[in-house]
C-alpha positions in Angstrom: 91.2 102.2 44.9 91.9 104.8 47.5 88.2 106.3 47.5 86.3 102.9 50.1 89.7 103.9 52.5 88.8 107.6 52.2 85.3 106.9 53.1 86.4 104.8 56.0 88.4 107.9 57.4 86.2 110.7 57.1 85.7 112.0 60.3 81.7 113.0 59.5 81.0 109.2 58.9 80.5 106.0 60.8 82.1 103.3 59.6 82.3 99.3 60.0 85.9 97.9 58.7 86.4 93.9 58.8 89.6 92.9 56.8 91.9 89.9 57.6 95.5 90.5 59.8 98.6 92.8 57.8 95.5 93.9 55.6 96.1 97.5 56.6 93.5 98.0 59.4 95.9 100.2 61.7 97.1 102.0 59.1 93.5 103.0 58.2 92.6 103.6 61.8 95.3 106.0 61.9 94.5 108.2 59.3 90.9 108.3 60.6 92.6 109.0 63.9 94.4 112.1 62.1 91.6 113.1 60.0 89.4 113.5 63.5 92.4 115.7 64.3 92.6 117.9 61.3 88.3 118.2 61.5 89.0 120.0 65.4 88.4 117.3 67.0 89.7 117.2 70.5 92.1 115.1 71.0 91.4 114.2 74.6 87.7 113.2 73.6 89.6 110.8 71.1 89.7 107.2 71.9 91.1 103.9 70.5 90.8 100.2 71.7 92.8 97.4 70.4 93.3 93.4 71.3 97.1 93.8 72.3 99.2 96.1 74.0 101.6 95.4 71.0 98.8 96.8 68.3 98.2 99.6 70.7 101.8 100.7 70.7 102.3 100.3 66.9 99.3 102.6 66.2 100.6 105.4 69.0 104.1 104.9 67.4 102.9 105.6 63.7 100.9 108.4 64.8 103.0 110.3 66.5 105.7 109.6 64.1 103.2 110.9 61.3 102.2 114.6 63.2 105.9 114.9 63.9 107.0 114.7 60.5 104.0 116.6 59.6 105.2 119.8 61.7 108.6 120.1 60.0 107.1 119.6 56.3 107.5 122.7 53.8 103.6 123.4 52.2 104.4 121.0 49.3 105.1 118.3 50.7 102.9 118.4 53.6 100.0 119.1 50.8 100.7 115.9 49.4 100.5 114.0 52.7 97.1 115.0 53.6 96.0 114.2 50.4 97.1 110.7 50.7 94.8 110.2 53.8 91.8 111.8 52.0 91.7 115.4 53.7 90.2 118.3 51.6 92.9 120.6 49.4 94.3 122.5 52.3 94.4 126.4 52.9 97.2 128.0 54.1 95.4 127.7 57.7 94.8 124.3 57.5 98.6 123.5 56.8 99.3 125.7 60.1 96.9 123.9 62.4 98.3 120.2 60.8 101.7 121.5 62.0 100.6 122.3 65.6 98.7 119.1 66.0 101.6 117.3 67.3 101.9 119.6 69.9 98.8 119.2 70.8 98.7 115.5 70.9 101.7 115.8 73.5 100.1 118.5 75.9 96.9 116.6 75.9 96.5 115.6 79.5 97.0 111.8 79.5 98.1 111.9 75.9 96.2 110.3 73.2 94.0 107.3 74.6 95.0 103.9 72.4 94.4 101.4 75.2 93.4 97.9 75.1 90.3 96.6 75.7 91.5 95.5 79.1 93.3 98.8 80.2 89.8 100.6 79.2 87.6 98.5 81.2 90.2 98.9 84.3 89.9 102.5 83.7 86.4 102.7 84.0 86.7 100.4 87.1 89.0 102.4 88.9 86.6 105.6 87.8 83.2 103.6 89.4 84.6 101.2 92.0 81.4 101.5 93.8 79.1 101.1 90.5 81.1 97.9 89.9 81.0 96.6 93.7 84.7 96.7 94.3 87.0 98.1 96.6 88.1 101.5 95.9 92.2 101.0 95.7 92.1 97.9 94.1 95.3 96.8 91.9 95.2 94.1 89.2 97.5 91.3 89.4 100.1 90.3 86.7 99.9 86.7 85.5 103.1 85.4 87.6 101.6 87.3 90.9 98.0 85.4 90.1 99.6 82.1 89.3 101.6 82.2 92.5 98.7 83.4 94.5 96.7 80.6 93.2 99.3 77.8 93.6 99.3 79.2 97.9 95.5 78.8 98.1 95.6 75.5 96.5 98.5 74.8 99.0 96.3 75.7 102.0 93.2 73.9 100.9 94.9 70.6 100.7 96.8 70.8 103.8 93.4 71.9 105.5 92.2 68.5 103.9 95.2 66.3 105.0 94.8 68.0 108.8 90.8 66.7 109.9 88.7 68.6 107.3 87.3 65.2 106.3 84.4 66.5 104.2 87.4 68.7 102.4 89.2 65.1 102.4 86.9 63.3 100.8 86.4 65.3 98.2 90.1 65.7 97.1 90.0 62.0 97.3 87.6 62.1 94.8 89.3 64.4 92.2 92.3 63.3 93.2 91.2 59.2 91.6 89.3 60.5 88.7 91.7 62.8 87.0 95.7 62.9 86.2 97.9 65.5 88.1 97.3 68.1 85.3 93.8 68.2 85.6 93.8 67.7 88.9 95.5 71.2 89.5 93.0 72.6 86.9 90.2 71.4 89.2 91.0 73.2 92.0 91.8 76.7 90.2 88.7 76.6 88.6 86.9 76.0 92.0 88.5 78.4 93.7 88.7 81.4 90.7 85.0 80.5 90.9 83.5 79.8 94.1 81.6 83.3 94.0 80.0 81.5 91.5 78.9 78.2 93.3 78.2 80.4 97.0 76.0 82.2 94.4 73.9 78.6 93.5 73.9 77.6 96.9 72.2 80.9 98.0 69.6 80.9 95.2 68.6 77.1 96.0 68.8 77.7 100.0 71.5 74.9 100.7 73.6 72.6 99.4 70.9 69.7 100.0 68.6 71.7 97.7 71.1 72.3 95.3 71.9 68.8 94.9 68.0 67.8 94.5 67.9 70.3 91.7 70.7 69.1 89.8 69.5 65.5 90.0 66.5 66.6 88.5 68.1 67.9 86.0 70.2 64.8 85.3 67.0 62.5 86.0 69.3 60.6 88.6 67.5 59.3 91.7 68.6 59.8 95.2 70.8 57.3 96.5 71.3 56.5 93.0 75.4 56.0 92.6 77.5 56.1 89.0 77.4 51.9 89.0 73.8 52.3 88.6 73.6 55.4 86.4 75.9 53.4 84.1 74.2 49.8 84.4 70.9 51.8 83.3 72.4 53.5 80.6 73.7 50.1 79.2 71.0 48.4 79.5 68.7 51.3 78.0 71.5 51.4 75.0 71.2 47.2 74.9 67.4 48.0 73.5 69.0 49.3 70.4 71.0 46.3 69.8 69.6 45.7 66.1 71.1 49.2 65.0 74.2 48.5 67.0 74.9 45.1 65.2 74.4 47.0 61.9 76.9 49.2 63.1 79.5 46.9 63.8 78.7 45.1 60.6 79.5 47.9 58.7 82.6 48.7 60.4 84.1 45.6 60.4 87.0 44.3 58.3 88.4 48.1 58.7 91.5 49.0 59.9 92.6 51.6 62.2 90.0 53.3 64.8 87.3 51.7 62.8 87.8 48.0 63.7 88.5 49.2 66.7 85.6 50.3 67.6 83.5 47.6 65.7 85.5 45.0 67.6 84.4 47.0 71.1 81.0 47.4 70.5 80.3 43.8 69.8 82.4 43.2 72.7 79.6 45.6 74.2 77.0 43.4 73.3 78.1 39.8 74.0 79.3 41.0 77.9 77.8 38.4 80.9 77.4 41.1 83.2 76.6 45.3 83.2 79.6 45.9 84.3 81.8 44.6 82.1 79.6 45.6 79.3 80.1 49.1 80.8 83.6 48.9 80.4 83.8 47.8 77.0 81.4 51.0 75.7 83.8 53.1 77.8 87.0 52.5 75.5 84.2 52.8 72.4 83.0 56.3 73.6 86.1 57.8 75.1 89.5 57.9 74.5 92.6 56.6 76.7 92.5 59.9 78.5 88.7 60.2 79.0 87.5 62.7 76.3 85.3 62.0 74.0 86.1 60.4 71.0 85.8 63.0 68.1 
């Protein structure tokens, strides 16, 4: 039972461990962790990411609690815990260096390095700030300090758009008619934690004009071409396929629940005078009361 976790430890192997949560995975990364220790290894050259600063502290907790106990163990005893973590029958110099490696582990410069993945990559940062295109000093920002930073930009912007920006207007009018308050909000964080981003696409296509052209094409939407008329096309393109949309609401009718619901609105689809109420009918089919789609 014990020899796969043995395997996984031994500090002259590589090894790839997948296991589901509580199935032992720090534990086993620990003793690898000490085994590296026992082999020489040094222990500033050691290094351990996790997901969570919690995981990270549990695994620097249980080793330092294990090389502590280790350096006040008589031979017996301290025989018996290395054999439990799959080291090699130890020699009378191998027990004195396990006792000293707690020691060590404290005098290392740093101490041992169990970060998380985000605490390693602000290391390296910090270590390369001109590699990485940042300023030298820079500090990261705790989630309350980011939120309320964020909340003051989106502040600014709309009282820049209530005070003459009237392009800045317009468009908050827009957002502002299309979704609720919650996603309203979302809106605007997104654009602004990303407008690197879109000053990016705007460079690459030369202007916003060019930009627009390209994402048209994309969409296969004409200029001059509003939503009225994307949707009136899109109807009447679906209308085409009315044979295979009467079979559908044949075989959905008579259900109950969501099923005669949408039965009842696509036949409601198909006997509509006009586009635009037909448009508005295979709007409640396709999406739900909040505008997703329907799942």
């Amino acid at each position: 039972m014990n020899e796969p976790l043995h395997a996984a430890t031994d500090p002259t192997a590589s090894a790839w461990v997948s296991a589901n949560a509580g199935a032992g995975k720090t534990h086993l990364l620990a003793n690898r962790v000490t085994r590296l220790l026992l082999a020489g290894a040094d222990p500033s050259r050691i290094l351990c990411l996790t997901y969570t600063k919690a995981a990270a502290s549990e695994m620097a907790s249980r080793l330092f609690a294990r090389l502590g106990e280790w350096a006040l163990l008589p031979d017996a005893a301290l025989t018996e815990k290395l054999a439990e973590i799959g080291a090699t029958l130890p020699s009378p110099k191998t027990l004195r260096h396990s006792r000293t490696l707690f020691a060590q582990a404290l005098e290392t410069p740093g101490g041992l390095k169990i970060q998380t993945i985000h605490s390693f990559c602000q290391h390296v940062l910090a270590r390369f700030p001109v590699e990485a295109g940042i300023p030298a000093r820079f500090a990261v920002l705790d989630e309350r300090s980011a939120a309320e930073l964020m909340a003051e930009s989106r502040n600014r912007i709309l009282e820049r758009a209530a005070h003459g920006d009237a392009r800045l207007s317009k468009a908050i009018g827009l957002i502002a008619t299309r979704a609720s308050d919650m996603r309203f909000a979302e809106i605007l964080d997104s654009a602004m934690a990303d407008s690197g981003k879109l000053r990016n696409l705007l460079d690459d296509h030369h202007g916003e004009a060019n930009l627009l052209r390209h994402v048209r094409a994309l969409l296969g939407v004409a200029e001059g071409e509003d939503e009225a008329a994307i949707l009136s096309r899109f109807c009447l393109e679906l209308k085409k396929e009315k044979l295979k949309l009467e079979g559908i609401v044949q075989g959905l009718s008579g259900r109950d629940g969501i099923d005669g619901k949408l039965s009842r609105g696509i036949a409601d689809f198909l006997d509509a005078a006009t586009d635009e109420a037909g448009c508005e009918r295979l709007r409640d089919v396709l999406l739900t009361a909040t505008g997703e789609r329907r799942k």
